[in-house]
N, C-alpha and C positions, 0 to 999 in steps of 0.2 A: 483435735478441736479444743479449744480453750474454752475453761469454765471462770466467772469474776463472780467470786462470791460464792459457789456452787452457780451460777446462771450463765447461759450462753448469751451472746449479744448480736446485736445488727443494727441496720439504719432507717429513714420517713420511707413517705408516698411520695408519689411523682407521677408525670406523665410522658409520652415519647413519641418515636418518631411515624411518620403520615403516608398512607396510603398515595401515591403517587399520581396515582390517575382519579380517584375519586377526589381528591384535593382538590386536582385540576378544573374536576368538574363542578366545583362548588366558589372557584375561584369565576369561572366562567357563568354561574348561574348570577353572580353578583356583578359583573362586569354587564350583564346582558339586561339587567332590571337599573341601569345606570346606580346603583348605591354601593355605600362600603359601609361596614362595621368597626367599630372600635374594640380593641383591647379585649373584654367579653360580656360587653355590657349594650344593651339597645336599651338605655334607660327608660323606665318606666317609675317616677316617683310619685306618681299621683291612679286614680280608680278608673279614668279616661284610659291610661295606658296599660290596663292590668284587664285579662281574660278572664273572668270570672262566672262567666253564665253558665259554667259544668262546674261550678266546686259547690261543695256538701256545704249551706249554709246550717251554722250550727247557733249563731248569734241574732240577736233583734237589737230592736233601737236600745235598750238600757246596757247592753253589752254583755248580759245576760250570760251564758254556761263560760266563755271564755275570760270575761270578767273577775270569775271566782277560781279559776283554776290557772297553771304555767303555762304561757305560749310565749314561747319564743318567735320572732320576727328577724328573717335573713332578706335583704330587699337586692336589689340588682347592683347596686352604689357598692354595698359589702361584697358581696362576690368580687365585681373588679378590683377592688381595692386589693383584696389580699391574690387576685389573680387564681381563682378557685377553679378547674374544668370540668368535675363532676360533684354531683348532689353531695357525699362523703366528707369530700373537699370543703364544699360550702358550709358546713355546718358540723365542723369536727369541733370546733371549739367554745361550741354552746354547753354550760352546766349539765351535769347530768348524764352527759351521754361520750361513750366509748366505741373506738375504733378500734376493731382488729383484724388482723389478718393471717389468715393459717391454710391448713389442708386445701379450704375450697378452691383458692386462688382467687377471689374477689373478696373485698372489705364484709364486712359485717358488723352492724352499727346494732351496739349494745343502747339499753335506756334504762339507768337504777336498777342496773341487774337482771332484768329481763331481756331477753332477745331478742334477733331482727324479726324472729319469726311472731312476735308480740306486739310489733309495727304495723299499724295499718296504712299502708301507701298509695295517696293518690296523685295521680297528675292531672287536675281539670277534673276532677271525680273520677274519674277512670281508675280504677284498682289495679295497681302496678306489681301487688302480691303474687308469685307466682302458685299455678294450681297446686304443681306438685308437694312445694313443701311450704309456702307461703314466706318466704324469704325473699329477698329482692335485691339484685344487683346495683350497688348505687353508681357505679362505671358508666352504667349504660344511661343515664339519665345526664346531659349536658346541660349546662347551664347558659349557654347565649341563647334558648329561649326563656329563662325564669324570670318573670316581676320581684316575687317574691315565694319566700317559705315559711310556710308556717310548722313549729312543730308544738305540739302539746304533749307536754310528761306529767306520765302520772291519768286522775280522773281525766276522760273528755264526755263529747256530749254523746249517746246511747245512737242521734244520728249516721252515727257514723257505723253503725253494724257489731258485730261480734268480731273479738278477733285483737281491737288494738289494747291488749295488759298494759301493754309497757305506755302506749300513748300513740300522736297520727302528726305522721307527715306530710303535710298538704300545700302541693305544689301548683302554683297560678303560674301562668304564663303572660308574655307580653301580648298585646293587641295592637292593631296597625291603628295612626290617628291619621286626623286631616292631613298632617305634613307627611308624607310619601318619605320613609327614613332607610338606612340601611349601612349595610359595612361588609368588610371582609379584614380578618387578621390572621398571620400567620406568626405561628414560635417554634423556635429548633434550639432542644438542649442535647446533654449528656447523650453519647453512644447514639449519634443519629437520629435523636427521637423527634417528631414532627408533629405539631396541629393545625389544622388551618378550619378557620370556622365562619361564616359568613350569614347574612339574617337581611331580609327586606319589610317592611311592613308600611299600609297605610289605610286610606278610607278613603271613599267619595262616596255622597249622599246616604243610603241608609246599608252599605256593605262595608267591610271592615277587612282586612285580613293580614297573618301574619305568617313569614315562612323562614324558615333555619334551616341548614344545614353545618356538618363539621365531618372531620377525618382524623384520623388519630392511629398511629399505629409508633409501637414501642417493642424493640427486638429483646430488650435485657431492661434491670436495672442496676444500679454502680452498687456496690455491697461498701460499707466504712473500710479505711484502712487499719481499722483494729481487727478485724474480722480475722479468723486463723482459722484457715482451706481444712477440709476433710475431703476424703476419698468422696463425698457425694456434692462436696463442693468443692470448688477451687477460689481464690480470692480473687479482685477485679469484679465480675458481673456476674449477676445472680442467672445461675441454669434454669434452661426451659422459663423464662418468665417473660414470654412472647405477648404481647395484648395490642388486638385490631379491632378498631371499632367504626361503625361509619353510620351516621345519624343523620335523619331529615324530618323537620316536626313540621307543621303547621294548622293554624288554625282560620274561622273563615265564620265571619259575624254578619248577622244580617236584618233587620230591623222591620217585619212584615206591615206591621202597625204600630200604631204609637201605644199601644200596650202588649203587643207581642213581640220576642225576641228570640231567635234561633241561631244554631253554632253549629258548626261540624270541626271535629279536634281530630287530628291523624296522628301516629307517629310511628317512623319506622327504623329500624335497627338490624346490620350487619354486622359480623366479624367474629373471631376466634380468639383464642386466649389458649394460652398452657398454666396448668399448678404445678407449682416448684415442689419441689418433694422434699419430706426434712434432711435433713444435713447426717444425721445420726446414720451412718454406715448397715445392713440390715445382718449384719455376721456380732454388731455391737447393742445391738434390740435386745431386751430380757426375752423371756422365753416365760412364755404363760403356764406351761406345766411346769414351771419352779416356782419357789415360795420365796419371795423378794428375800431372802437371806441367801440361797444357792445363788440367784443371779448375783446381788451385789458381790458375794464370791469368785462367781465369775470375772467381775470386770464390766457386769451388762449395764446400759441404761435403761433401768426402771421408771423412765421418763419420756423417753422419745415413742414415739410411732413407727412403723416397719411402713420404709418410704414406698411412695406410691409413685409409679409415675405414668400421670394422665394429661390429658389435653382436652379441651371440648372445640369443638371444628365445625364448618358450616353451620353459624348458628345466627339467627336470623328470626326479628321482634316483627311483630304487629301491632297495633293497638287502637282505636276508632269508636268515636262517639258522637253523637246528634243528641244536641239539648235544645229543651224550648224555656223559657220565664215569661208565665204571663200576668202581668202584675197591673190590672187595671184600676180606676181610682175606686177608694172604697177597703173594706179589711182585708178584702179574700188578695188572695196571691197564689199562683201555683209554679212550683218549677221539677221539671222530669226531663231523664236522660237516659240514653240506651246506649249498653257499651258493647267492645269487644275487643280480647287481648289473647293473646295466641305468639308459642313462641315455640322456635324447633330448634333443635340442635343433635349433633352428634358427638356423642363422649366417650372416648376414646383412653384404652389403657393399654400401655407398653412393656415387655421383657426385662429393661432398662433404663437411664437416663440420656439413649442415643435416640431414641424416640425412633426407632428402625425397624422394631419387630413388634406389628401390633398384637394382641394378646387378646383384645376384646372391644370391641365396635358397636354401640347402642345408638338407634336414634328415638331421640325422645319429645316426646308432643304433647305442649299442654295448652288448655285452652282454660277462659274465665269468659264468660260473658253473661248479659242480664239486664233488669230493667227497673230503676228506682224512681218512684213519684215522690214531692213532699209538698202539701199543703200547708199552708200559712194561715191563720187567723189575728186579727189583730183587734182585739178586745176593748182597747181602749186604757186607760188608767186601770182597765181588771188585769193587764197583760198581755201576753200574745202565744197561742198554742199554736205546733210545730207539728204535725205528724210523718212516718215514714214508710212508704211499703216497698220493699225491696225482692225481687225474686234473683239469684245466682244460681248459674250450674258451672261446676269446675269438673274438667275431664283431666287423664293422663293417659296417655298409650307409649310404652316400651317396645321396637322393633327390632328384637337381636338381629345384626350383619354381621360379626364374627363373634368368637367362644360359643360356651355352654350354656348360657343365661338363658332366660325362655320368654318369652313374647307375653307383655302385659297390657292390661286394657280397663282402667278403673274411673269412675267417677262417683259424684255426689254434687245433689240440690241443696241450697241454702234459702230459708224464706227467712224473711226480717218485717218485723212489724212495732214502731216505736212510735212514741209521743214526748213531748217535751212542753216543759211551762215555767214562762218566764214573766215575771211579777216584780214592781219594785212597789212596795205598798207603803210607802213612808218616804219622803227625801232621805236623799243617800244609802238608802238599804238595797239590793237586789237578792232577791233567790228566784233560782233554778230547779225544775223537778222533773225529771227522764223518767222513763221506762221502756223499756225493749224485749219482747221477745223472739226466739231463732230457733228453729228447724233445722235440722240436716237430718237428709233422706240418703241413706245408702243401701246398697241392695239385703246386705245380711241384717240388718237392723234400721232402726231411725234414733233419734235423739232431739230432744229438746230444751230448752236453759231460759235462764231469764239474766236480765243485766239491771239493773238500778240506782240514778246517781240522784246525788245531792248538792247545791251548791249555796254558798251566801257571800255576798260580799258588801263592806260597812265602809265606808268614808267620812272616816275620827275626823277627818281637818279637810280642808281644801285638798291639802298635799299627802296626806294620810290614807291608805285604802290596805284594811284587815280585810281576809277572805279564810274560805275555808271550802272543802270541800269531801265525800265520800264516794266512792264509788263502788259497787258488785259488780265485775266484768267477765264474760265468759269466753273461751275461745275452744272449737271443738278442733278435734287431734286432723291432721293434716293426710291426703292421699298417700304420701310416703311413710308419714308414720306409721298406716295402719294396715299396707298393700306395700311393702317396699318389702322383696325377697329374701333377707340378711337380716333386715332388722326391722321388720313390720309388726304388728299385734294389733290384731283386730277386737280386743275386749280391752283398748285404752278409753278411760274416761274422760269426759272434758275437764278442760281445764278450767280453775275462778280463781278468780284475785279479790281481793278485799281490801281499797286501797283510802286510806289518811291522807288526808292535807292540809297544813296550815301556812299561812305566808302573810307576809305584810310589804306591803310599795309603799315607798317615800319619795317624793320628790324635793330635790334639794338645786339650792341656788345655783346658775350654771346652768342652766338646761340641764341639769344632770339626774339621777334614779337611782334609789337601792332599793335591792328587794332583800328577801330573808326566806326560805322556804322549809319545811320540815315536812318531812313525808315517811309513811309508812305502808308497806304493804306486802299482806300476806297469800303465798301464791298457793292452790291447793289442787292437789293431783297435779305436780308440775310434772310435763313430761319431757326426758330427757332420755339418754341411752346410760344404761347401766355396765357392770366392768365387763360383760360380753356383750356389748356392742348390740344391746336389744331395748327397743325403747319400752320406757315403762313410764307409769304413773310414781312418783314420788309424793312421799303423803305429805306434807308440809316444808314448804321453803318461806324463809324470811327475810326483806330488804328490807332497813332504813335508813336515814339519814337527814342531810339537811344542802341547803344548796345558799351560795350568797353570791350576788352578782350586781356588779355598779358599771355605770355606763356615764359619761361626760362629755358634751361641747361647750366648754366654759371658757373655750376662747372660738372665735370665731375658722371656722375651716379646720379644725383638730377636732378627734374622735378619740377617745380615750376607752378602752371596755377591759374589765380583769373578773374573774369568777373565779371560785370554790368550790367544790364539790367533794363530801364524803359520803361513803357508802357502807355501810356493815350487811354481810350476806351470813347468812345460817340456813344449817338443813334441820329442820326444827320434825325432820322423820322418827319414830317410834324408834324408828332401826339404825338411825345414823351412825353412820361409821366416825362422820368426819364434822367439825362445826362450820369454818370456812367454806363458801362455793369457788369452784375453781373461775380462771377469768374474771374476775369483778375484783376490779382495782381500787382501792378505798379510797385512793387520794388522789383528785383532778385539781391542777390549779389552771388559769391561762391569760394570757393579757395580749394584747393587741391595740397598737395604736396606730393611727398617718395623719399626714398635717397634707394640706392644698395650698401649697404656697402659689401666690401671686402671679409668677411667671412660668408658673405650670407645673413644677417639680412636684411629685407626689412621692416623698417616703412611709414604705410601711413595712413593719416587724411584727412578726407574731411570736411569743412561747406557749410553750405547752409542756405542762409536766405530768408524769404519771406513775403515781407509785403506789406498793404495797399488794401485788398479786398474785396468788399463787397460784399453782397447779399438782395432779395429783399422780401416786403410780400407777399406772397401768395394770399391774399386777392385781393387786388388794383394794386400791384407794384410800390407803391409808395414811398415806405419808405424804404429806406436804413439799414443796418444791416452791422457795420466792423467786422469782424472775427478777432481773435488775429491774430498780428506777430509774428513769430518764427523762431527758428533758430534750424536746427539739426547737428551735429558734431557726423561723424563716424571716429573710427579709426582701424587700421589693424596690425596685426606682421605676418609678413611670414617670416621661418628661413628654409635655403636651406641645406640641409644635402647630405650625403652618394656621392659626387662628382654631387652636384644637379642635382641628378635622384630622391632625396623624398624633398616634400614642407610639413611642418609642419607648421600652420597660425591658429590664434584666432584672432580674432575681436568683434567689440561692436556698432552696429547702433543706433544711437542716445544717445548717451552716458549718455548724461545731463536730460533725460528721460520729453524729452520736450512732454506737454499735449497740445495737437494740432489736428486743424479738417482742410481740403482741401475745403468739402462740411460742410454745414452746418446741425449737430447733428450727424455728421458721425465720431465719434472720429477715430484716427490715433496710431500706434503701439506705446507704449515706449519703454523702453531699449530693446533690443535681444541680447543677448550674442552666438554667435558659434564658432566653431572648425571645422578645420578638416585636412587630410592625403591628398598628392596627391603624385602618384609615378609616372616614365616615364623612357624611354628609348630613 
């Protein structure tokens, strides 16, 4: 295995080849509702075509908590453009936020240092955070139902519950209009891999509705041609990196009275996946009873992981909501929604990387479901107060089918009670003032916290808007954390953040925007797993940095967008070994452009660069390890034919077939080449 620099290397992400018969049958479910879909886009650019009756409204008329804090906006136009097929996809290249991939076998989206598991995710409000460890698959969320996304880093508004540090992912969906719309497209890249994805949606008189489907199945992916084979890998296609997915969402509006509103949101999810196991041979693994001087003696790496080789199988999403909005004339308003999420799977570990002799067989079942009301007032020139009551109960059950492991059965209550007040008491001034507090009830104990944010935002000029914001955020420790067999601990404290924000937006000639953002925030009782692999509380961790992002249409049909992002991570613990946190990259640059030329031609490029990360030894944690910097460059052609009802598009991820790892010994896709059709009406 070849080391550049002391770092091993690999290639991007990518998507693959399609279940055969569920395709089939989504290609038939669109052929039979007479519509076709485009490309992966059922455009929604306006509030008529965006599902919104299930999302956490956190903002009023002055624009209030979202005003003074970062929210990024991903709309359905950007996805097609750069050709995105999952949430990950969609939004890898907004400031601030990291993609990586290792052990689990699905992405993991970092935000200024904090983790997935510090994201709060919803779909239509729906909590998409899984019980067990509050992480979330972003694979499994397709994008040919998304209007838009919204992410907020850093403070957000206290409506939103316990739980998002890092900030919240807030996913709307498309809604059916008057015009009865729809598509189906199909793409086939690299080693067979196939998608086919298809969407109808429309309205008559006071019902609405909207319904997707897609397929997706990927046997391998292409490794770079720098890449140099070990005995746990060979070069050409990455081992065991199998991924089946198969999605159907829809939603279903209904209009009872001309002040009431009701929705039922579905979405459901199949398929399996394998995690590639490191590359690092397990006869070349240090050896933990040595003192990283006897291994490096040896010849060990004091850097890789002792590979694993797992798959998760029959695994299979739910998820289901009924919301009402009743928003008669007058201040009062109310909006409530009941959800429920439940997802099974079987996880499975093997003797080998022949996946032949299984070793250990779990199936595992977690459920989230609950009931949140939020009242509205609206005060008049005094403001407008928000409140929130939320009840959650999240279970886990573990059912050994083979090995030793033993049969688990854990859950816990979450209760949420918040307020918010929004005030603009002067032209051009707004502030924001939250409070929340949360309960978790578990059997051996309960726990309680509070959250408290701040917000202000000033409009120097027309074009000028200074903001600022603070936040106290809490998130209590996870079913796995505290009940997971290997590395559980049930005396973990909650987690807080204590988070800074300063920023300023310009708007400059060109239809164009620059912001400036500076943020700091300090995490306390971070919990993470320490060098035996046992979670603990760490007394003080510290992110800061600053974010700079410019956006352009200063010529008509051209989109111009490039951002910065740095980061400084510290273990600011009594004890600390180390000052660096491992994984947290300090330097994100990215740019992306496309033009809509005239007679349809749409080019678009994206880069992305990412440097300056280390990781640590396994042994000690003492020693430091810089992973290479890289850069990946995708580009796109989409040519709109037949009075663009058909999109015809090829594309190339990572062009320059950069040999790049996220995790360490986890190499990364290189080149993928695909194609594909999309029709519409």
């Amino acid at each position: 295995m070849e080391k550049n620099n002391g770092n091993y290397t690999g290639g991007t992400f990518m998507i693959h080849r399609k279940k055969v018969l569920y395709a089939a049958r989504c290609l038939s479910l669109a052929a039979m509702l007479p519509l076709l879909y485009t490309g992966a886009s059922y455009s929604a650019e306006n509030s008529d075509e965006t599902f919104n009756l299930g999302e956490v409204v956190v903002t009023a008329k002055t624009g209030g908590v979202e005003a003074t804090q970062v929210v990024h906006e991903v709309t359905a136009e950007d996805i097609q453009a750069k050709n995105a097929r999952t949430l990950n996809e969609a939004i890898d290249l907004l400031p601030g936020l990291n993609v990586r991939n290792g052990a689990d076998g699905t992405p993991r989206i970092d935000i200024r240092g904090l983790r997935t598991r510090h994201i709060v995710l919803m779909l239509d409000g729906i909590p998409m955070n899984s019980a067990v460890d509050q992480q979330f698959d972003p694979t499994t969320i397709p994008v040919e139902n998304i209007a838009k996304i919204k992410l907020t880093t850093g403070p957000s508004s206290v409506l939103y519950g316990q739980g998002g540090l890092a900030g919240v992912i807030n996913i709307i969906t498309k809604k059916g209009t008057k015009d009865v719309r729809g598509g189906v497209s199909y793409e086939a890249g690299d080693r067979q891999n196939y998608l086919v994805r298809a969407n109808v949606g429309g309205s008559k008189d006071r019902l609405d509705f909207f319904l997707s489907g897609s397929a997706y199945n990927a046997t391998s992916f292409p490794l770079s041609n720098d890449f140099v084979a070990t005995t746990e890998q060979g070069s050409g296609y990455r081992s065991n990196s199998n991924h089946e997915r198969n999605n159907i969402f829809g939603n279903l509006g209904f209009q009872a009275t001309k002040d009431l509103n009701l929705a039922l949101t579905i979405n459901y999810f199949q398929g399996s996946f394998d995690k590639p196991s490191g590359i690092t041979p397990a006869n070349l693994v240090a050896r933990t009873n040595r003192t990283i001087q006897q291994n490096l003696a040896a010849g060990l790496d004091i850097f890789a992981s002792r590979p694993k080789y797992q798959s998760v199988k029959n695994r299979e999403g739910f998820s289901a909501q009924v919301a009402g909005d009743y928003s008669p004339s007058g201040p009062f308003s109310l909006r409530t929604w009941a959800f429920h999420n439940r997802l099974d799977q079987n996880e499975l570990e093997y003797a080998n990387q022949t996946h032949t002799s299984t070793t250990s067989e779990i199936n595992v079942r977690s459920r989230i479901q609950g009931l949140s009301v939020q009242p509205k007032y609206d005060l008049g020139r005094a403001g407008v107060v928000t409140a929130g009551v939320a009840v959650e109960s999240d279970s886990w059950e573990n059912r050994v089918i083979i090995g030793n492991a033993i049969d688990l059965k854990k859950g816990f209550d979450i209760y949420s009670l918040s307020a918010q007040y929004e005030v603009e008491p002067v032209k051009n001034l707004g502030l924001v003032f939250g409070y929340g507090h949360y309960w978790q009830n578990r059997s051996e104990m309960s726990d309680n916290d509070f959250s408290v944010m701040a917000g202000i935002h000033y409009d120097l000029f027309t074009d000028t808007r200074l903001k600022a914001a603070f936040q106290r955020n809490i998130r209590f420790p996870t079913l796995e954390q505290l009940y997971d067999a290997s590395a559980g601990n049930t005396d973990l404290k909650t987690e807080r953040s204590y988070q800074y924000e300063v920023g300023v937006e310009q708007k400059l000639p060109g239809k164009s925007l620059l912001s400036l953002t500076g943020f700091r925030t300090d995490a306390k009782d971070f919990i993470e797993k320490d060098i035996d692999d046992v979670n603990q509380n760490f007394e003080e961790y510290r992110f800061y940095g600053f974010e700079v992002a410019a956006t352009t249409r200063f010529i008509e049909n051209l989109v111009l967008r490039a951002s910065y992002s740095y980061l400084d991570s510290q273990d600011k613990s009594a004890n600390a070994t180390k000052d660096e946190l491992q994984y947290r990259p300090k330097n994100k640059a990215t740019f992306e452009g496309w033009y809509d030329f005239a007679f349809g031609l749409t080019p678009y490029v994206s880069v992305q660069y990412i440097g300056d990360q280390v990781t640590y030894d396994r042994i000690e944690g003492t020693i430091a390890y810089k992973l290479k910097d890289f850069t990946l460059v995708n580009v796109k052609l989409n040519q709109k034919v037949l009075n663009n009802r058909m999109n015809v598009y090829f594309g190339v991820n990572n062009l320059f077939d950069e040999n790049y790892e996220t995790s360490y010994g986890f190499p990364q896709a290189g080149r993928f080449i695909y194609g594909g059709i999309g029709l519409s009406i």
